[in-house]
N, C-alpha and C positions, 0 to 999 in steps of 0.2 A: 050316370056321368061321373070319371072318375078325375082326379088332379095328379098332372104330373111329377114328379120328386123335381127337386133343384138339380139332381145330374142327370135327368133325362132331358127336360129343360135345356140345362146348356149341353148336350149331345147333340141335340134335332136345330140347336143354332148353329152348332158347329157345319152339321152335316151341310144345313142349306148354305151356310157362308162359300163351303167347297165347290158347291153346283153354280158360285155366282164367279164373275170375270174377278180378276186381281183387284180391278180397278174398284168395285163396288162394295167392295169389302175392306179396303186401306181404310189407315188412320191418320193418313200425310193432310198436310192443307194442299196440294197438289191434287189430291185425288176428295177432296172438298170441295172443288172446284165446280161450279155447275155446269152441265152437260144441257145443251139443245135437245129437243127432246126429237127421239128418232136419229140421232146423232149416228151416221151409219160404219163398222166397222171397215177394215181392209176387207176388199176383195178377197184377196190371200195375203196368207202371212205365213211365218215359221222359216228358222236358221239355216234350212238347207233350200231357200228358194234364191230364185234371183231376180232384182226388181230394177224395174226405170222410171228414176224418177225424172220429173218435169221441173227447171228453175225459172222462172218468168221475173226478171230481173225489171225494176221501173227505166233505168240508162245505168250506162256504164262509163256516164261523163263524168261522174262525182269519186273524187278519188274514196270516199266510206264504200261506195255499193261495187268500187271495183276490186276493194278489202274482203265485202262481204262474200262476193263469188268465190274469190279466193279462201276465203276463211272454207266455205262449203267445198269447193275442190278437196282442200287439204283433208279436209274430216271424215269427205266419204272416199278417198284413197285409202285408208285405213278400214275399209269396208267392202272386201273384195263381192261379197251379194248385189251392191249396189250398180249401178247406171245412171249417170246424172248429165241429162241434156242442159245446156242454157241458152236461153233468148231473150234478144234485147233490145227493147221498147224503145228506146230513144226517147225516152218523155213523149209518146204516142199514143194514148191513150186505143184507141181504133188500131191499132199497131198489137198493144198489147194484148189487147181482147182476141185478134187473127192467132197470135200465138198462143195462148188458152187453148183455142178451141182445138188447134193444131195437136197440142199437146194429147186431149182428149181423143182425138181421131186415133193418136196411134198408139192407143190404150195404155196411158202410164200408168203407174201403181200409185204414185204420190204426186201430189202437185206442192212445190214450193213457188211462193209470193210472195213479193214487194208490190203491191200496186201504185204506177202512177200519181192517181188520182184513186179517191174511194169509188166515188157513187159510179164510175164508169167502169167501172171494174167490179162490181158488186156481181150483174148477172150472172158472168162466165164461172167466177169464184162460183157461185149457187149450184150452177148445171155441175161442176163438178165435185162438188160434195151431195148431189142429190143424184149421183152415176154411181155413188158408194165411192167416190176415192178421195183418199182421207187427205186433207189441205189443211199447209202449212201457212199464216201469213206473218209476215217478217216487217216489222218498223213500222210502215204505216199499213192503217187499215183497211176495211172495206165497211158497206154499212150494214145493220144487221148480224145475225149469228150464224148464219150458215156458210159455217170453217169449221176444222177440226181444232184448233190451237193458236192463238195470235201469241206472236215471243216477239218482245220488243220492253223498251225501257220505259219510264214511266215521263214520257213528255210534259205533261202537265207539272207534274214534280221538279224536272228542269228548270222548266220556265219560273217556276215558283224561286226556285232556288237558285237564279239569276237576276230577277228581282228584288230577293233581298240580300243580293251579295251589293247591286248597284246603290240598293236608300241606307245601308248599312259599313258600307266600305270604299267604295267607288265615288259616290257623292252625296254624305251624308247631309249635306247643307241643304240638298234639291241641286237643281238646273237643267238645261235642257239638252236632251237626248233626242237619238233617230233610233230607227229600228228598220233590221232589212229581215223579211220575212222571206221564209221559204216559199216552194210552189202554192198556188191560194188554194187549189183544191186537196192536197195532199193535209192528212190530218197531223202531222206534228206541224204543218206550221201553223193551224191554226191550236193546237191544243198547246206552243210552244210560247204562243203570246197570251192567250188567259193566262196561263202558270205566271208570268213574266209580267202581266199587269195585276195580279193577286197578289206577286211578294213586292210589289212597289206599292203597295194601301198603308195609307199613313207618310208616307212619303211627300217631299217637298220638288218632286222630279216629274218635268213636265214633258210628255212624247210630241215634241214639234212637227214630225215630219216618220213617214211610215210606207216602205218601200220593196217593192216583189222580185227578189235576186235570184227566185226559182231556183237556189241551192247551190249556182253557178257562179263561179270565181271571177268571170269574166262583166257578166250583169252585176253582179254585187260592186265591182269598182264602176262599172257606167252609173248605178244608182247611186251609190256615195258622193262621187265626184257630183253630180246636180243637186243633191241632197246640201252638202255643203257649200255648195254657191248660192244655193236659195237659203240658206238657216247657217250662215258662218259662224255665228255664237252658239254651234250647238258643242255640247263636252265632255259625248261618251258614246259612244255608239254601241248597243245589241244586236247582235247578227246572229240568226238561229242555226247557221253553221260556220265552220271552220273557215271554206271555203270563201263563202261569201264575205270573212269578215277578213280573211289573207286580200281581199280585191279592195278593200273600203281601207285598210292598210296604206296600201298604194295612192288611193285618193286622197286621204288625206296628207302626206308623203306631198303630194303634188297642190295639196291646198295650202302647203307651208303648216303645218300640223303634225308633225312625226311624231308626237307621246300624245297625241290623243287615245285618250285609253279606249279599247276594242276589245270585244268581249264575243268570246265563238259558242259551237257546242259540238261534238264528236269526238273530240281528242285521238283522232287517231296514231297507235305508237309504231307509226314508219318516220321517217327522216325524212317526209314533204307534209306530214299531218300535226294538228293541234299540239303536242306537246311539244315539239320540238320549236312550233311557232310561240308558244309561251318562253319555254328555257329562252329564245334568241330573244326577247320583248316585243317581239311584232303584237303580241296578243297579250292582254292583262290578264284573262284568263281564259278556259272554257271548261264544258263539264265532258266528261265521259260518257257514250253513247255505243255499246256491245254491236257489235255488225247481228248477231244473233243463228249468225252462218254454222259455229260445230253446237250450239243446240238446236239447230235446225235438224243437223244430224242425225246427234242425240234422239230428238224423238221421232224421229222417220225409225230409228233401231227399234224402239220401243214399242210401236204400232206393227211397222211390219217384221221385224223379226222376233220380237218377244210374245206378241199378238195381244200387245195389252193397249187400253185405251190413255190418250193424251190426258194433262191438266188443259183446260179450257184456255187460259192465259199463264202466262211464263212473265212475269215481270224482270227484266234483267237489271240489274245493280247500273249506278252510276257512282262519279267521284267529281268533287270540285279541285281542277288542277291550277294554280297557280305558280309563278314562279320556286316557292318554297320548296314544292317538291315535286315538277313536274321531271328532271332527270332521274330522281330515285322511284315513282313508278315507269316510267319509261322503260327504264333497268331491269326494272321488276317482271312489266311484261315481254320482253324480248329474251327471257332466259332461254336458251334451248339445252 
């Protein structure tokens, strides 16, 4: 039996690392990322193919996921390989699933996702990462791991970090607050209020009243408006999005309460979204929320035209925007 030298050693590493994928051989925290096991490659891949992908949008009532499409139009225009259908759920759970499966009948390369809801949209996600084609899911999730990549921001962290903007800035004494929650089944509303009742511990801020605006401008002012006639001493409202809290805006507006302070989360940087609602004071604050649309892109390029494998999770950055400096990112991001 003999022992190898130190440079045949690292030779015969060298050698296997080249017989293994890109992916398995990085040193990124990206490609540290754990992988489901049996995790299935693209169909096909490589620069000179041409692919269609599938967008399964949750609605396209929210002005964020009507950004998000857009954000994804914009990105794969810049991707002459590419093909990108979309179809839209309407908040239809059975709706979305018919378009899934649609998607897979007419053999896409990729599927991109926003699920409605998780658990109703878990199976189709399944069938189509066990057909081998590689799935994207965007903001909210599905349950379980079989997807190829979830890119979304870190909800829990929001919520955390809107509860202690509220016992730390907003009302540091205590008092009583409402909270308008996103759709019940979709996982940032729920993962948007643990965050949200975690950074309020320790705090003297009590949630009176807790109400489902299904992410909708329109519900978010019907909730508010009853909200504050049953609980008129309440003194700050949380809204888990933009939207819902531009409607609770209104209600209170009509409750004889116009600086009651209201607090959103998406910031979207057009002239109907969160910043511009902070810059004008409609909004005390909110946080920044990535559509996740040009790294949805991104790593559709990555998979099918580099033929390398995704990071498992894509955590996108967030910001807390306030009036201080909600025009100077604004600014920032609307350079072209």
């Amino acid at each position: 039996m003999t022992t190898k030298s130190a440079g045949q050693t690292w030779a015969a590493a060298l050698a296997a690392c080249a017989l293994l994928t890109l992916s398995a051989c990085g040193t990124t925290s990206e490609n540290s990322q754990p992988k489901p096991s049996g995790a299935p490659a693209a169909a096909k891949c490589g620069a000179d193919g041409k692919y269609t992908i599938g967008m399964s949008q949750a609605n396209v009532a929210e002005p964020y996921r009507q950004r998000m499409d857009d954000d994804i139009r914009k990105s794969a225009a810049a991707v002459p390989q590419f093909t990108v259908n979309f179809a839209d759920a309407a908040q239809d759970n059975s709706k979305q699933v018919e378009q899934v499966d649609t998607f897979l009948a007419q053999r896409i390369d990729l599927l991109i996702i926003s699920p409605n809801e998780a658990t109703p949209l878990t199976a189709p996600v399944k069938r189509a990462f066990d057909k081998g084609i590689p799935v994207l899911v965007l903001d909210r999730k599905v349950d379980g791991d079989a997807y190829t990549s979830f890119i979304g921001a870190d909800n829990v962290e929001i919520g955390r970090q809107a509860g202690q903007y509220f016992a730390k800035t907003l009302l540091p004494s205590g008092g009583k607050i409402a909270v308008l929650r996103g759709l019940a089944g979709s996982t940032p509303a729920k993962e948007r209020l643990d965050g949200f009742n975690d950074g309020m511990k320790g705090s003297n801020i009590q949630v009176v009243a807790t109400a489902d605006g299904d992410w909708l401008r329109d519900k978010g002012q019907q909730q508010a408006d009853a909200v504050l006639k049953a609980h008129p001493d309440v003194q700050a409202i949380y809204s888990e999005n933009d939207p819902m809290a531009e409607g609770a805006r209104i209600a209170a507006q009509n409750a004889g309460k116009p600086a009651l302070p209201i607090t959103g989360i998406d910031a979207l940087p057009i002239g109907s979204g969160g910043m511009k609602a902070v810059s004008a004071g409609r909004l005390s604050a909110t946080w920044m929320y990535p559509t996740g649309g040009k790294e949805a892109i991104d790593t559709a390029k990555q998979i099918l035209l580099d033929c390398q494998q995704a990071p498992k999770t894509q955590t996108l950055p967030t910001r807390l925007i306030t009036k201080d400096n909600a025009d100077q990112v604004y600014a920032e991001l609307n350079k072209s």
